[in-house]
C-alpha positions in Angstrom: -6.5 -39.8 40.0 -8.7 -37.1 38.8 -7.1 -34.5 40.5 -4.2 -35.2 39.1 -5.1 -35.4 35.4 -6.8 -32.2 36.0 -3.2 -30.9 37.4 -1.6 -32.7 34.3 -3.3 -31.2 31.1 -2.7 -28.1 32.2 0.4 -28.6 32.7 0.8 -30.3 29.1 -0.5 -28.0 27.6 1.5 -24.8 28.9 4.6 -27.2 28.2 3.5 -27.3 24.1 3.1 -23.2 24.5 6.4 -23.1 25.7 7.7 -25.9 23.0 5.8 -23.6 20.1 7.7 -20.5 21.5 10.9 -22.2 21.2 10.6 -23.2 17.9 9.1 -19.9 16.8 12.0 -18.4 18.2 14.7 -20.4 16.3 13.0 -20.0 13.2 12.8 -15.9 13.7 17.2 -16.5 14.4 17.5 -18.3 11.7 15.6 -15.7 9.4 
């Protein structure tokens, strides 16, 4: 179970990046 939280946050995390990006990236279109 370890193992795979360890896998998981990561993970997470890199997905939130991604989410931030996104957004950042409708924002500068909408500008």
């Amino acid at each position: 179970m370890a193992v795979v939280l360890g896998m998981l946050i990561p993970f997470l995390k890199y997905q939130l990046i991604i989410a931030q990006a996104i957004e950042w990236d409708k924002l500068e279109i909408k500008t």
